[in-house]
C-alpha positions in Angstrom: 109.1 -6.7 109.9 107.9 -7.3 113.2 108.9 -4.9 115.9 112.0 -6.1 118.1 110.7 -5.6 122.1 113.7 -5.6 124.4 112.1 -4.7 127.2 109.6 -7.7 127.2 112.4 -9.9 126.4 114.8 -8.7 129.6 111.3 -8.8 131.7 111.0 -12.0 130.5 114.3 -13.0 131.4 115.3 -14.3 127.3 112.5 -16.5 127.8 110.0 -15.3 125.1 110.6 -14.5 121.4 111.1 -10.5 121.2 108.7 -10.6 118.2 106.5 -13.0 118.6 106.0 -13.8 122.3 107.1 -17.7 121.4 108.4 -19.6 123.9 110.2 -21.9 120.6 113.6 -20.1 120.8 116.7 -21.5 120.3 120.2 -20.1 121.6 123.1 -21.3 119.9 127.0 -21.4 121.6 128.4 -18.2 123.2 131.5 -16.3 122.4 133.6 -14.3 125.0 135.4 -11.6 124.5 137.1 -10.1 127.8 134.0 -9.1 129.8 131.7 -9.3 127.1 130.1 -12.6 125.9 127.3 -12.9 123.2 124.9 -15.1 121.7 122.7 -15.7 118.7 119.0 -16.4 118.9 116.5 -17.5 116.5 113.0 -17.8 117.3 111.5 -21.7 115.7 107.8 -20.1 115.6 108.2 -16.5 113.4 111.8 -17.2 112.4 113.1 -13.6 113.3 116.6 -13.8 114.8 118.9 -11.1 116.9 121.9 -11.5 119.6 121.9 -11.6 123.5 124.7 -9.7 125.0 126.2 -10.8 128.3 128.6 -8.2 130.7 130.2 -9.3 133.9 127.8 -8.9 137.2 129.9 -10.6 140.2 132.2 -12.5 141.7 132.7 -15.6 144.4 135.1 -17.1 146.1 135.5 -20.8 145.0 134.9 -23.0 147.7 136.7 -26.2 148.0 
C-alpha cells in the first residue's frame, strides 16, 4: 500500500492524489453534520481512495 501524504495534499489544496501525485481525482457529494461536513475521494489513476473533512472557518453578512 502506498503511503497516504496529508500534508502534500492540504499543500496542494485537495488538488493532487495523496498517493500518487494524480491530478485524476474524483470527489463525490458531501454530507454535513453540524459543523462538520465530509467527502469521499478516489483517485482514477492508482485507485486508492480516503475522505476530506471539512470544519467551519467564517462567517458573512448576506448582502442583498
Amino acid at each position: 500500500m502506498k503511503k497516504f501524504d496529508e500534508k502534500k495534499y492540504l499543500d496542494h489544496h485537495g488538488l493532487i492524489c495523496p498517493y500518487c501525485d494524480s491530478k485524476e481525482i474524483v470527489a463525490g457529494h458531501a454530507d454535513f453534520d453540524d459543523n462538520y461536513a465530509w467527502r469521499n475521494v478516489v483517485c482514477e489513476d492508482c485507485r486508492e481512495e480516503w475522505t476530506e473533512s471539512f470544519t467551519l472557518t467564517g462567517a458573512q453578512p448576506l448582502e442583498l
